[in-house]
C-alpha positions in Angstrom: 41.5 243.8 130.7 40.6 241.3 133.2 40.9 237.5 133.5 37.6 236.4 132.4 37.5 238.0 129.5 38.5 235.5 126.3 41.5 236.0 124.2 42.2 235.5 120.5 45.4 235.1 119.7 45.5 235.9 115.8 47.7 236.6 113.0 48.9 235.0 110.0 50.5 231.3 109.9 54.0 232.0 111.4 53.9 234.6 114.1 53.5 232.4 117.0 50.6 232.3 118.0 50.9 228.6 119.4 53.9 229.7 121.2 52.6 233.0 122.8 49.8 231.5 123.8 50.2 229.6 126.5 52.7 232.3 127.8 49.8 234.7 127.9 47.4 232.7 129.2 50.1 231.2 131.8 50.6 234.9 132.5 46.8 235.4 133.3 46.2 232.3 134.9 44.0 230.8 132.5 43.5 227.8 129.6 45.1 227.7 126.5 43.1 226.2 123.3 45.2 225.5 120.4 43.1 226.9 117.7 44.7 224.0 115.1 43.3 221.7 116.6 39.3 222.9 116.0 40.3 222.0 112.2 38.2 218.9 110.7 40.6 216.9 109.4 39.4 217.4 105.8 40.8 221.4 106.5 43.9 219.8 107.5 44.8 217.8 105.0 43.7 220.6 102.2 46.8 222.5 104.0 49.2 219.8 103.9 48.5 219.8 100.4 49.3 223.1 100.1 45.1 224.4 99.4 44.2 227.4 101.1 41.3 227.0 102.9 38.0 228.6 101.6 35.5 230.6 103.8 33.1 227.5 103.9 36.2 225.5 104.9 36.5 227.8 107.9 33.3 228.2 108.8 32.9 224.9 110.9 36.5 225.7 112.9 35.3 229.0 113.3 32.1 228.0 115.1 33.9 225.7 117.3 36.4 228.0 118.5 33.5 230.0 119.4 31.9 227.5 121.4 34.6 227.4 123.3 34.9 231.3 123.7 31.5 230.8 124.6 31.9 228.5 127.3 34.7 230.3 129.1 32.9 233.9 128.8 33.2 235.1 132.0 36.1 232.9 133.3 38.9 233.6 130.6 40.7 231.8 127.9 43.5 232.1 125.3 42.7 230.6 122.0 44.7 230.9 119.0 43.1 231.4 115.5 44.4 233.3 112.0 41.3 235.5 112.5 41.9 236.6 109.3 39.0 238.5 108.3 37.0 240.9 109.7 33.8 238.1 109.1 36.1 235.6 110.8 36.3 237.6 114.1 32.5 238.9 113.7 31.5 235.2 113.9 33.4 234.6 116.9 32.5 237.6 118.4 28.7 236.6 117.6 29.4 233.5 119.9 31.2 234.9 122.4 30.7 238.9 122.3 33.6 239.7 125.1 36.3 238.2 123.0 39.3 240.4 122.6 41.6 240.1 119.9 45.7 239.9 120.3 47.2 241.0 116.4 50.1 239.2 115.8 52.2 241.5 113.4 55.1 241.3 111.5 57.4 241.5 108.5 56.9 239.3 106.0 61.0 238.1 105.9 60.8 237.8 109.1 57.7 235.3 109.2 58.6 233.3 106.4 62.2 232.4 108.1 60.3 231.7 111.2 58.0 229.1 109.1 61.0 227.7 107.3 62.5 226.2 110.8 59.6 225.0 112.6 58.8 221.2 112.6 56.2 219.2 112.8 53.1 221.5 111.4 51.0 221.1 108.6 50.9 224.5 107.0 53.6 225.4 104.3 55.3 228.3 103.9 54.1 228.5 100.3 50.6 229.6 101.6 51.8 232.1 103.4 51.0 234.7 100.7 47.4 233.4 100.6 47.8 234.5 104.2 49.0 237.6 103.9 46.5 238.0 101.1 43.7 237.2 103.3 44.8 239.5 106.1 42.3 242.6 107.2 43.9 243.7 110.0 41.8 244.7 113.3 40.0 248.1 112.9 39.3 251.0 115.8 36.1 249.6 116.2 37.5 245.8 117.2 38.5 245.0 120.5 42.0 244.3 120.5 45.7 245.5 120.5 48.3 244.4 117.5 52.1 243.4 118.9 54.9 243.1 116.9 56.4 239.5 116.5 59.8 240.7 117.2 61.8 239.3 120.0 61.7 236.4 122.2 58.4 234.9 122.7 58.3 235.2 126.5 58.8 239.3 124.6 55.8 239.3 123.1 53.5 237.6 125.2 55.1 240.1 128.0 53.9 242.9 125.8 51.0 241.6 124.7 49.8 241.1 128.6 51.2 245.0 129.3 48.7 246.5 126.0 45.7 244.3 127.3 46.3 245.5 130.5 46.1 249.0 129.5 42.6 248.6 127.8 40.0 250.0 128.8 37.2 248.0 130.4 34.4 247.5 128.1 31.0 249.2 129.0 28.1 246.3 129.3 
């Protein structure tokens, strides 16, 4: 991978994407967007709520964060977003075809324990089966590597720089 490509971080709510982030995009020298705040506040407050989001919900958010992809094709980015679903990261990927995906993976336990100590963020653990529910995870035919949540953070983003390393460039 090289530094102006894009990167998604995704995963479901819990695996640190806002953490691992900016360690990733630190690592390659390059803006981090928090993904969270793309959301209309209407989106926001459905979560606070506890209301899982509906595709037409996330369409808006979605084509925002691709705007952004869009605008920093070619000079590099780190954005976190769930990228849930397989449609999710098509319409990103429509905006900004070079984006490549980071998989934040993990046990459920683990994720859950993780959600139950962190402060300040809108989304409850008691949508985090929705989440999980929701989840396609990347196929072969995706660009993108998946990285276990275990670990520090400074970890993951350490591995998660090493496996984008490793990938292959892709052919224009």
């Amino acid at each position: 991978m090289n530094t102006t490509e894009v990167v998604v971080i995704m995963g479901v709510a819990g695996t640190g994407k806002t953490t691992v982030g900016p360690l990733l995009a630190a690592q390659f020298g390059v803006p981090y967007a928090e993904g969270d705040g793309f959301h209309p506040q209407t989106s926001i407050d459905k979560m606070t709520a506890g209301t899982p989001l509906t595709d037409d919900d996330r369409r808006p958010w979605l084509d925002a964060i691709g705007a952004w992809a869009h605008e920093r094709s070619g000079q590099g980015g780190v954005v976190s977003c769930s990228a849930l679903k397989r449609s999710y990261r098509d319409r990103l990927r429509a905006a900004a075809p070079g984006v490549v995906f980071v998989h934040l993976t993990g046990d459920r336990a683990l994720i859950e324990d993780r959600m139950s100590h962190r402060q300040g963020h809108f989304m409850p653990t008691a949508l985090l089966d929705s989440q999980f529910a929701t989840l396609q995870p990347l196929e072969p035919d995706e660009a993108g590597i998946a990285v276990e949540v275990t670990g520090s953070p400074e970890e993951i983003a350490e591995r998660a720089a090493a496996a984008l390393q490793a990938l292959p460039e892709p052919t224009p």
